[in-house]
C-alpha positions as a printed Julia matrix, in Angstrom:
108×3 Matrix{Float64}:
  15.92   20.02    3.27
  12.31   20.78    3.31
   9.64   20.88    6.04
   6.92   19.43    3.92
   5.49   15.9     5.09
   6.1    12.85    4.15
   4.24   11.21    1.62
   2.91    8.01    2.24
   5.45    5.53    0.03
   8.16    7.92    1.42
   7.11    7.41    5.16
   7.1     3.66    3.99
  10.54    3.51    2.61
  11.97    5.16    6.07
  10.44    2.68    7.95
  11.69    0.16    5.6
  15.38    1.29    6.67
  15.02    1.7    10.43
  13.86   -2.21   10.27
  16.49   -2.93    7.99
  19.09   -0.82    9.43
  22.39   -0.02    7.94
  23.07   -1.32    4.15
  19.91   -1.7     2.89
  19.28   -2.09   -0.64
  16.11   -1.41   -3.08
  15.33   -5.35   -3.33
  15.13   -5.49    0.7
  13.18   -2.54    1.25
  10.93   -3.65   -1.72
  10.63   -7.3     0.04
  10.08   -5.57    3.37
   7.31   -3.24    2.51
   5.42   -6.25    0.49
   5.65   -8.32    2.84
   4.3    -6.09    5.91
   1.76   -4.06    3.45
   0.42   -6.49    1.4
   1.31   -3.73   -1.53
   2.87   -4.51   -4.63
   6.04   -2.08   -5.27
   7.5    -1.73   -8.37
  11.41   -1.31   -8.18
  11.05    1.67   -9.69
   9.14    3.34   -7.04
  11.79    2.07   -4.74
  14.66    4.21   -6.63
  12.75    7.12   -7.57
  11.63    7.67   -3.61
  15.42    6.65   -2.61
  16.4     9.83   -4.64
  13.65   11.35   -3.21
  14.46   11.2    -0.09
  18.27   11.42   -0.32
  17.56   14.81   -2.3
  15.9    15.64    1.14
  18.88   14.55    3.68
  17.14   11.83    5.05
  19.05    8.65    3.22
  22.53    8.38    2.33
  23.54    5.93    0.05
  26.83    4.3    -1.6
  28.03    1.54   -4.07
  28.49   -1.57   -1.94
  31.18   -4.21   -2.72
  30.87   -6.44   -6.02
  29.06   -9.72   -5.49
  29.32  -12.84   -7.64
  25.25  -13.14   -7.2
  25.01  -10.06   -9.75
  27.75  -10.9   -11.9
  30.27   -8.55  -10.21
  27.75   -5.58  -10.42
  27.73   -3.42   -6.98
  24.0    -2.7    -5.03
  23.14    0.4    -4.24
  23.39    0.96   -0.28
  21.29    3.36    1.55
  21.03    4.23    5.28
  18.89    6.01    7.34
  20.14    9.85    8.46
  20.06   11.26   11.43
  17.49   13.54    9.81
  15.34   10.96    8.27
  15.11    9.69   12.1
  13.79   12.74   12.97
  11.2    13.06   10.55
   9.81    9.54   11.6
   9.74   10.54   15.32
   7.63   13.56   13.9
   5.36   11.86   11.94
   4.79    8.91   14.51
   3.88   11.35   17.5
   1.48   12.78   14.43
  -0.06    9.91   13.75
  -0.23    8.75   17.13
  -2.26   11.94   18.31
  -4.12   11.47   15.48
  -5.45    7.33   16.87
  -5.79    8.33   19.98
  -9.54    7.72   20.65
 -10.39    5.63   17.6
 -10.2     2.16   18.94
 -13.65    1.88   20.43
 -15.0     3.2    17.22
 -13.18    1.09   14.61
 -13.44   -2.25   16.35
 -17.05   -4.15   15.6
């Protein structure tokens, strides 16, 4: 694990999890982060920050069951690490510190 910082569609996908909690998969984290960002996400993005971050100890992830939706084809599974918890409690105090102030100057 490394101590460098999130990047911003990383920090996204973390927060995707902790909404979703446990057994996520890419399409709900995708739907999630649309939904709440306004940004498109291509399910690409999705895997190549899942292995990103699971690379990193933050996500775990496993084969689910088969489902009759996806022809008998298993989803992907991926849950949020005691690490990856950490991380977010890091960069939210950062952030946080970081707003503190700002209101009266960003609000007309």
């Amino acid at each position: 694990m490394t101590s460098r910082p999130l990047r911003d569609f990383e920090q996204l996908m973390l927060l995707a999890l902790a909404h979703l909690g446990d057994d996520a998969h890419g399409g709900s984290m995708r739907r999630l982060i649309e939904e709440r960002t306004g940004r498109v996400v291509s399910p690409g993005a999705i895997y190549t920050a899942c292995d990103r971050l699971e690379a990193r100890g933050y996500i775990s992830s496993a084969l689910g069951e088969p489902t009759p939706e996806r022809g008998g084809k298993r989803k992907r599974l991926y849950r949020l690490r005691p690490a990856g918890v950490a991380v977010l409690r890091t960069e939210h105090a950062a952030h946080a510190g970081m707003r503190r102030g700002l209101k009266a100057k960003l609000v007309p």
